[in-house]
SENU-613260 format. One record per atom (N, C-alpha, C, O, CB): x, y, z; residue number from 1; atom name. Coordinates in Angstrom, 1 decimal. Atoms other than C-alpha are relative to their C-alpha. Glycine has a CB too. Example, Ala and Ser with C-alpha at 12.3 -4.5 7.8 and 13.67 -1.06 7.14 Angstrom:
2
      x      y      z pos site
    0.9   -1.2    0.0   1    N
   12.3   -4.5    7.8   1   CA
    0.9    1.2    0.0   1    C
    1.9    1.2    0.7   1    O
   -1.0    0.0    1.2   1   CB
   -0.9   -1.1    0.0   2    N
   13.7   -1.1    7.1   2   CA
   -0.8    1.1    0.8   2    C
   -0.3    2.2    0.9   2    O
    0.4    0.5   -1.4   2   CB
% end
This chain:
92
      x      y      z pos site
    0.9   -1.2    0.0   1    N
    0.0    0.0    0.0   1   CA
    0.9    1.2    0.0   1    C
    1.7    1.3    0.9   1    O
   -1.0    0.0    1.2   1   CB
   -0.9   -0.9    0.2   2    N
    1.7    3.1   -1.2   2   CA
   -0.6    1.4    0.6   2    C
    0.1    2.5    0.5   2    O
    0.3   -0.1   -1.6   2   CB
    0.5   -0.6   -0.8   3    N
   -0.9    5.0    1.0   3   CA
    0.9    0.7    1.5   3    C
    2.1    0.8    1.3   3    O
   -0.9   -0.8    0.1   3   CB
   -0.2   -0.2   -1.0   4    N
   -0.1    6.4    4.6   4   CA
   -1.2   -0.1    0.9   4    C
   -2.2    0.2    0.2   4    O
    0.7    1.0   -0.1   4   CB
    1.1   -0.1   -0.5   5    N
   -2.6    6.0    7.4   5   CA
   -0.2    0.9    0.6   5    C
   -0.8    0.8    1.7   5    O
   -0.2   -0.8    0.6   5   CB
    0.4   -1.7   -0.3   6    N
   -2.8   10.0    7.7   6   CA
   -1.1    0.2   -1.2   6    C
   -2.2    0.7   -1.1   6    O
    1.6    1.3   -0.3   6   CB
    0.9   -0.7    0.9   7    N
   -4.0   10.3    4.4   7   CA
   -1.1   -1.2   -0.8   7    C
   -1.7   -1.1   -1.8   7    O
    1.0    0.9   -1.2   7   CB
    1.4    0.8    0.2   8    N
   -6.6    7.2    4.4   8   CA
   -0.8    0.8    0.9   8    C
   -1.9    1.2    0.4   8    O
    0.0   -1.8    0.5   8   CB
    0.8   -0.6   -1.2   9    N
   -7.8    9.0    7.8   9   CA
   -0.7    0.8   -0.9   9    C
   -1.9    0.6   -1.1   9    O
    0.8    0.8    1.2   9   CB
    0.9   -1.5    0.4  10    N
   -8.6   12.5    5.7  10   CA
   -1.0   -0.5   -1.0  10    C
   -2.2   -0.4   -1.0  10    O
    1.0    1.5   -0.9  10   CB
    1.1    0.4    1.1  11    N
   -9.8   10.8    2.7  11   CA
   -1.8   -1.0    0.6  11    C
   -2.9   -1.2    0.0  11    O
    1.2   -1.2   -1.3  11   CB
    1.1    0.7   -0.5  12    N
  -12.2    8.7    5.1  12   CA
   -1.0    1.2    1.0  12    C
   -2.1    1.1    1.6  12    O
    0.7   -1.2    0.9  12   CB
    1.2   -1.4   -1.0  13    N
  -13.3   12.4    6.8  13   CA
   -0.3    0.6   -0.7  13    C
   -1.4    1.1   -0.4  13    O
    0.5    1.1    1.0  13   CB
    0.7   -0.5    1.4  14    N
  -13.9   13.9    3.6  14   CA
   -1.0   -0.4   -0.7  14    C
   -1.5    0.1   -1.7  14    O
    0.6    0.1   -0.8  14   CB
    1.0    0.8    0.9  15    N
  -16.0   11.3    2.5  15   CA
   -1.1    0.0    0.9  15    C
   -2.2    0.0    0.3  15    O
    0.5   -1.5   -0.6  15   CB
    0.9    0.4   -0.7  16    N
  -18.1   10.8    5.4  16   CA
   -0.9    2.0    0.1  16    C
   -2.0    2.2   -0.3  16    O
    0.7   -0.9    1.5  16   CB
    0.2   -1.2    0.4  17    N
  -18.2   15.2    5.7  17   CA
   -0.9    0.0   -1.6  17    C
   -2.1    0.3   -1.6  17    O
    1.4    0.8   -0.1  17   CB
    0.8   -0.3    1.8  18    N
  -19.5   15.2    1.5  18   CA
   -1.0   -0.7    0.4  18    C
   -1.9    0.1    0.6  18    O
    0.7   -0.7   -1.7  18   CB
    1.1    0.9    0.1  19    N
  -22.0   12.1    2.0  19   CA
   -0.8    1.1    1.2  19    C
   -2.0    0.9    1.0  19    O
    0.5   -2.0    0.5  19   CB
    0.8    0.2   -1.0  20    N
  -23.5   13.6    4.9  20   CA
   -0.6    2.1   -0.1  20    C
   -1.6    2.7    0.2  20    O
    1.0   -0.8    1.6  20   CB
    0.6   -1.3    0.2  21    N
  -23.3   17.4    3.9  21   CA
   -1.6    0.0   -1.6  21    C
   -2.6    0.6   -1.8  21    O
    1.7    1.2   -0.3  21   CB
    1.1    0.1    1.2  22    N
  -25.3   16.1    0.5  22   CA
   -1.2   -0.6    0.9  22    C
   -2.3   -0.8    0.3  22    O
    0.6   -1.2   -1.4  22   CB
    1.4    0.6    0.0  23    N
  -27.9   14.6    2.6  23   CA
   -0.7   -1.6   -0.2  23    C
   -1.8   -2.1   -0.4  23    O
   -0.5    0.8   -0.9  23   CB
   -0.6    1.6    0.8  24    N
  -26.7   11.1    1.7  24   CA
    0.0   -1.1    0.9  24    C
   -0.2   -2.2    0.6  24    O
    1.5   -0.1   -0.6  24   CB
    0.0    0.7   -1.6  25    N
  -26.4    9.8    5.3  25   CA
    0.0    0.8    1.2  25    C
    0.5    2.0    1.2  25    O
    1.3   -0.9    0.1  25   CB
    0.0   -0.5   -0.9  26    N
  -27.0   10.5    8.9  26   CA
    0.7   -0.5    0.9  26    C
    0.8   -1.7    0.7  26    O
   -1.1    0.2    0.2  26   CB
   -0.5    0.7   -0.8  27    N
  -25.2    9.8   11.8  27   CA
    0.0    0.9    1.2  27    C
   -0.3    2.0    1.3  27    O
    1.2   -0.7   -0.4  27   CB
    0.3   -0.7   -1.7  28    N
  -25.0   10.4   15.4  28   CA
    1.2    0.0    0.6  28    C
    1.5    1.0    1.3  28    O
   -1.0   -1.0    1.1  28   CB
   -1.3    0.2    0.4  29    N
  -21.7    9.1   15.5  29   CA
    1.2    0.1   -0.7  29    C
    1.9   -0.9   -0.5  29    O
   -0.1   -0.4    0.1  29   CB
   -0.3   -0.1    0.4  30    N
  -19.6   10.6   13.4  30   CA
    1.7   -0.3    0.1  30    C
    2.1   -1.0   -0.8  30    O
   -0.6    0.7   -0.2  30   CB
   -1.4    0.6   -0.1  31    N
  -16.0   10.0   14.2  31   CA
    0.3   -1.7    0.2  31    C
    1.4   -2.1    0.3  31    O
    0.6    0.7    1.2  31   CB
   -0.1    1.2   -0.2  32    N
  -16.7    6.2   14.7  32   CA
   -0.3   -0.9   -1.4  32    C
    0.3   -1.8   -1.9  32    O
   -0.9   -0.3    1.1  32   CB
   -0.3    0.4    1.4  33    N
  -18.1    6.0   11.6  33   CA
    1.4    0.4   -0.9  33    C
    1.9   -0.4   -1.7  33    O
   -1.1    0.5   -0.8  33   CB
   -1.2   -0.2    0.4  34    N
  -15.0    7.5   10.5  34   CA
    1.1   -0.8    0.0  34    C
    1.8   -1.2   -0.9  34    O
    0.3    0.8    0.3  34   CB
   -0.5    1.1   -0.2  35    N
  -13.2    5.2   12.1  35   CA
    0.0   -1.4   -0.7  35    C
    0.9   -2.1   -1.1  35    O
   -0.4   -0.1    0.9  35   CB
    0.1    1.5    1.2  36    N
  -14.3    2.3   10.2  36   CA
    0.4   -0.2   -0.9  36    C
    1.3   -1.0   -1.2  36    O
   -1.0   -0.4   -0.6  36   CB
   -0.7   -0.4    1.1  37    N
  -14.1    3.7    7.1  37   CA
    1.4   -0.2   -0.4  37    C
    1.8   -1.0   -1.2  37    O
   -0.1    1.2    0.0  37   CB
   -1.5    0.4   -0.4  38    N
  -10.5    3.8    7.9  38   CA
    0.6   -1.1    0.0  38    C
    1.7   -1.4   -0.5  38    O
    0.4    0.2    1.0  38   CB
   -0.1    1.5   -0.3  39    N
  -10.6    0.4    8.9  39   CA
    0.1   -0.6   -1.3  39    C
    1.2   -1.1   -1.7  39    O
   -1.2   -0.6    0.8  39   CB
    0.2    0.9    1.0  40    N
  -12.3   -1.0    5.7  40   CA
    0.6    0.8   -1.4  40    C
    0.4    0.3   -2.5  40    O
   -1.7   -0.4   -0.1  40   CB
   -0.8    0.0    0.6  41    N
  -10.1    1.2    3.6  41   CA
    1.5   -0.4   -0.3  41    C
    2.3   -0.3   -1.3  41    O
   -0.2    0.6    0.1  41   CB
   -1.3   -0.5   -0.3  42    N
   -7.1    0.6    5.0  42   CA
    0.1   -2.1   -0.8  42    C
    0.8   -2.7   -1.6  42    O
    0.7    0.8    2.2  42   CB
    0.0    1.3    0.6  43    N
   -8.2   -3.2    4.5  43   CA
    0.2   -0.4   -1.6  43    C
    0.9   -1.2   -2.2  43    O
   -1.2   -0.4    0.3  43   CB
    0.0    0.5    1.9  44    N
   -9.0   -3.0    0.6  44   CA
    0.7    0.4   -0.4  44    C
    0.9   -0.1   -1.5  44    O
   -0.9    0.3   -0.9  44   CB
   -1.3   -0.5    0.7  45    N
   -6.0   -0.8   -0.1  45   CA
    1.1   -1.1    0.2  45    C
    2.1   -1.3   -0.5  45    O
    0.6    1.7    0.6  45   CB
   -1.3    1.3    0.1  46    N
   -3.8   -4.0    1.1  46   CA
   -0.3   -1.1    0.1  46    C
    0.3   -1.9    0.8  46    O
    1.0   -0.1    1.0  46   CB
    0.1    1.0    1.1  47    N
   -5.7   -6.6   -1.2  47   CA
    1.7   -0.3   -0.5  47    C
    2.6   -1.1    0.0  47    O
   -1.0    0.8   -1.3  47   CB
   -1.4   -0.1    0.7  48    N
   -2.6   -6.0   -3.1  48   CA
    0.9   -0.9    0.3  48    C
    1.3   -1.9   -0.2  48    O
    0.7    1.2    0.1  48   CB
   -1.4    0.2   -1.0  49    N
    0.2   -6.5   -0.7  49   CA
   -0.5   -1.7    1.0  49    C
    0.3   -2.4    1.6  49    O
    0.1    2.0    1.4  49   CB
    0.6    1.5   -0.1  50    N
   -1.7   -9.8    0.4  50   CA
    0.7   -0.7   -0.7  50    C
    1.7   -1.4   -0.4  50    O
   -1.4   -0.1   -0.5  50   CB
   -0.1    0.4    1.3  51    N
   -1.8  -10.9   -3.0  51   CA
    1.7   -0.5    0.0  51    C
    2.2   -1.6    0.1  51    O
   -0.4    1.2   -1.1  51   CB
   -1.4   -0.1    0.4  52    N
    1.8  -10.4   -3.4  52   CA
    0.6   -0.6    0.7  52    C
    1.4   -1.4    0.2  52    O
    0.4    1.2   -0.1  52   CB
   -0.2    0.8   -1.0  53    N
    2.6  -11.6   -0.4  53   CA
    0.1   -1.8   -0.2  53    C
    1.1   -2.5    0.0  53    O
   -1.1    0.4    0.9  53   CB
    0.4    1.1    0.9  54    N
    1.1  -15.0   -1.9  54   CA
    0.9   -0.9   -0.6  54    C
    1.5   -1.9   -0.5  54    O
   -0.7    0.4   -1.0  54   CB
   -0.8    0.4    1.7  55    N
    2.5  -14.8   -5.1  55   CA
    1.7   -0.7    0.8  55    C
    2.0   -1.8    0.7  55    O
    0.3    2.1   -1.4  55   CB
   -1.5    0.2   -0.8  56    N
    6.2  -14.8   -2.9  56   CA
   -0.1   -1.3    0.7  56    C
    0.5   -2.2    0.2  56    O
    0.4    1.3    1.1  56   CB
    0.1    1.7   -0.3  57    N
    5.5  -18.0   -1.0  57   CA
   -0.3   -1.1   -0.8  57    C
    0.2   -2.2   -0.5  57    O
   -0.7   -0.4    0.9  57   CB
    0.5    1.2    0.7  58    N
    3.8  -20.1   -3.6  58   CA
    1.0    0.1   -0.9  58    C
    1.1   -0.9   -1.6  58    O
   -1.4   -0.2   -0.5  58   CB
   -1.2    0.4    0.7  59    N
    7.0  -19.2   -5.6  59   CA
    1.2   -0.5    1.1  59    C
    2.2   -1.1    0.7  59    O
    0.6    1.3   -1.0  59   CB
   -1.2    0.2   -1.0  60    N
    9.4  -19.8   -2.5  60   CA
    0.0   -1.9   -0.2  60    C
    0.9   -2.8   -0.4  60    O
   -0.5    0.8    2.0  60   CB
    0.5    1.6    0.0  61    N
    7.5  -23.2   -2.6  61   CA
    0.6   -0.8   -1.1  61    C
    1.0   -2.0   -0.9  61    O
   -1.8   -0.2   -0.2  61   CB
   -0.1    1.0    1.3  62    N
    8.3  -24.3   -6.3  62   CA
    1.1    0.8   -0.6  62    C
    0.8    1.4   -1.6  62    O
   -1.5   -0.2   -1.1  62   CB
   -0.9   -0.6    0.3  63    N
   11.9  -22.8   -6.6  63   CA
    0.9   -0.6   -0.4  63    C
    1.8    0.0   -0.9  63    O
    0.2    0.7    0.8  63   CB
   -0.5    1.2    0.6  64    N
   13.4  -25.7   -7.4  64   CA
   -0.2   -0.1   -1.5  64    C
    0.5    0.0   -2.5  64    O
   -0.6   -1.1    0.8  64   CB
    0.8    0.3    1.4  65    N
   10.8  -26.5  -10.0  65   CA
    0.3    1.0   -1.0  65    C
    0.8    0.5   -2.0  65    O
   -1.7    0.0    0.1  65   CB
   -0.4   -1.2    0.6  66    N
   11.3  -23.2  -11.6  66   CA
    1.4   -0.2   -0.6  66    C
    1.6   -0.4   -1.8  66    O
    0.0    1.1    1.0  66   CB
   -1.3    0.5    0.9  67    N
   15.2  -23.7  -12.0  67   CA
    0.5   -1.2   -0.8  67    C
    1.4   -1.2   -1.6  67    O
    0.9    0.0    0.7  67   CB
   -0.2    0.9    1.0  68    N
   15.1  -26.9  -13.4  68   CA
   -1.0    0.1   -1.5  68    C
   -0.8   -0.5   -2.5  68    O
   -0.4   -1.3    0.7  68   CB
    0.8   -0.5    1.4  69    N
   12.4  -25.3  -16.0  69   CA
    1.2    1.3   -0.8  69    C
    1.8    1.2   -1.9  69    O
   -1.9    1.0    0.6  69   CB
   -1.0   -1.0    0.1  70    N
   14.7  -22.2  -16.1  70   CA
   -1.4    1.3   -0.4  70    C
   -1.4    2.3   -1.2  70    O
    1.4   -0.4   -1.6  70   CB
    1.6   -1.4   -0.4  71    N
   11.1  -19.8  -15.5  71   CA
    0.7    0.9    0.6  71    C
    1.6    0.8    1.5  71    O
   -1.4   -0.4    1.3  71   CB
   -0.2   -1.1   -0.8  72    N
   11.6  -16.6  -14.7  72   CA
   -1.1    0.4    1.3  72    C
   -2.4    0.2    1.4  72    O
    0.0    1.2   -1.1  72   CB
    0.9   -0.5   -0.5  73    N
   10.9  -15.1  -11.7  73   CA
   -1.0    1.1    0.1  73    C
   -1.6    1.4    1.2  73    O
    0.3   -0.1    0.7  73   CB
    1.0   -0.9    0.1  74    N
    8.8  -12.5  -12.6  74   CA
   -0.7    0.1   -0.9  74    C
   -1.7    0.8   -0.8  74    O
    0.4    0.9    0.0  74   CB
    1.3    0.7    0.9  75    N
    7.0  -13.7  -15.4  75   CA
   -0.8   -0.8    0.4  75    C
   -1.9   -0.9   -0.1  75    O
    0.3   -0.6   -1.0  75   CB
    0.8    0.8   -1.1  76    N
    6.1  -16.4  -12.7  76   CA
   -0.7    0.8    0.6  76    C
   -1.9    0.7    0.4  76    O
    0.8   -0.8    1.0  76   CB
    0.7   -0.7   -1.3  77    N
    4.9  -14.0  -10.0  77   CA
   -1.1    0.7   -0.9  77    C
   -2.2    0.7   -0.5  77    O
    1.2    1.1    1.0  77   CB
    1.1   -0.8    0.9  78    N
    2.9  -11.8  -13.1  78   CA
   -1.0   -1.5   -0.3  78    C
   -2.2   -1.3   -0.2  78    O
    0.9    0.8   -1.5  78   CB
    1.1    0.8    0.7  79    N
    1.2  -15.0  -14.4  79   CA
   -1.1   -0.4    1.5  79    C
   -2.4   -0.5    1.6  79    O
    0.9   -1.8   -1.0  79   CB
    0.4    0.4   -1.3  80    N
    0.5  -16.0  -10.5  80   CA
   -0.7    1.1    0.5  80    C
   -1.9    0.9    1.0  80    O
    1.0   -0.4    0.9  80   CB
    1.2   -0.8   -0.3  81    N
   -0.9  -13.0   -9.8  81   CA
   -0.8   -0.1   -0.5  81    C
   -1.8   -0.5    0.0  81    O
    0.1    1.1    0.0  81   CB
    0.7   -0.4    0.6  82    N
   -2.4  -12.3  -12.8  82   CA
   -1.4   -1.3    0.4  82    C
   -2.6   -1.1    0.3  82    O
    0.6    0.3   -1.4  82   CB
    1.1    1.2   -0.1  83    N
   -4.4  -16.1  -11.9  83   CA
   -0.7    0.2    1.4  83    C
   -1.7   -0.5    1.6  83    O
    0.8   -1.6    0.0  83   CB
    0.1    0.0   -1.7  84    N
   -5.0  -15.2   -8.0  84   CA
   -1.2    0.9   -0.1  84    C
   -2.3    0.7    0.3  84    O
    1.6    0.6    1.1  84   CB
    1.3   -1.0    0.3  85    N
   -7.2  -12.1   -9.1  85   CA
   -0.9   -0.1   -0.5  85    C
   -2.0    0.5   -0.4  85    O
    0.1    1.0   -0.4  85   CB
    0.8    0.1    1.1  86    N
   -8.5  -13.2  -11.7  86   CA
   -1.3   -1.3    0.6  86    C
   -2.4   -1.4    0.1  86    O
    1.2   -0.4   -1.6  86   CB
    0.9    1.2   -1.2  87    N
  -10.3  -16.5   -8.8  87   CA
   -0.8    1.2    0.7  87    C
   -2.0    1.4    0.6  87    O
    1.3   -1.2    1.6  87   CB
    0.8   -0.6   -1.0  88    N
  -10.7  -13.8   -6.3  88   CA
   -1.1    1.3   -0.8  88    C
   -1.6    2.1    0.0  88    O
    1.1    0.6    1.2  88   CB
    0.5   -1.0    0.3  89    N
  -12.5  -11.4   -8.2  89   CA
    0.4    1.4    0.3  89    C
   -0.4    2.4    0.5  89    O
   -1.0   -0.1    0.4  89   CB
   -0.3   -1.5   -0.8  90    N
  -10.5   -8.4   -7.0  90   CA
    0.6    0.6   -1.4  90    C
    1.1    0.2   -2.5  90    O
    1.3   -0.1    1.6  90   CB
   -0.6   -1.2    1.3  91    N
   -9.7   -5.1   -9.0  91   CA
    0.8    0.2    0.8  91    C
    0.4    0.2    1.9  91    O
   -0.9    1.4   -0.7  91   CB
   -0.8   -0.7   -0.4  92    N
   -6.5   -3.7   -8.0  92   CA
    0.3    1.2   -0.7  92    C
    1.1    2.0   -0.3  92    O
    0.9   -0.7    0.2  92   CB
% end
């Protein structure tokens, strides 16, 4: 995540501020909902870094296999991603 968790915070107080000055939502609680926000941003911005995470052990796993093919590793890790997102349904 190439984010910071300063500027998920604002972007999660700006959003809840717009939604709520349009009339879009109400709350009673407004810094808790903020909070969350935060939370379930901070979550979906590091899909990614998961992923990738992944991709790096299930090659750690078949590193062997690889040099007796003579596979690259990063045409491995691109195809492995590209297959891992393409199961989970995720947009990065």
């Amino acid at each position: 995540m190439n984010l910071l968790r300063e500027h998920v915070a604002y972007m999660a107080q700006q959003t809840v501020k717009r939604l709520s000055a349009a009339g879009l939502i109400q709350m009673e609680q407004p810094e808790y909902l903020k909070d969350v926000m935060v939370a379930l941003l901070l979550d979906e911005l590091s899909v990614e870094d998961r992923i990738n995470d992944e991709v790096r052990k299930i090659l750690e796993e078949h590193d062997a296999e690889m040099k007796d093919m003579g596979a690259s590793y990063e045409e491995m890790f691109k195809k492995i991603k590209k297959q891992l997102v393409r199961e989970r349904s995720v947009i990065l």
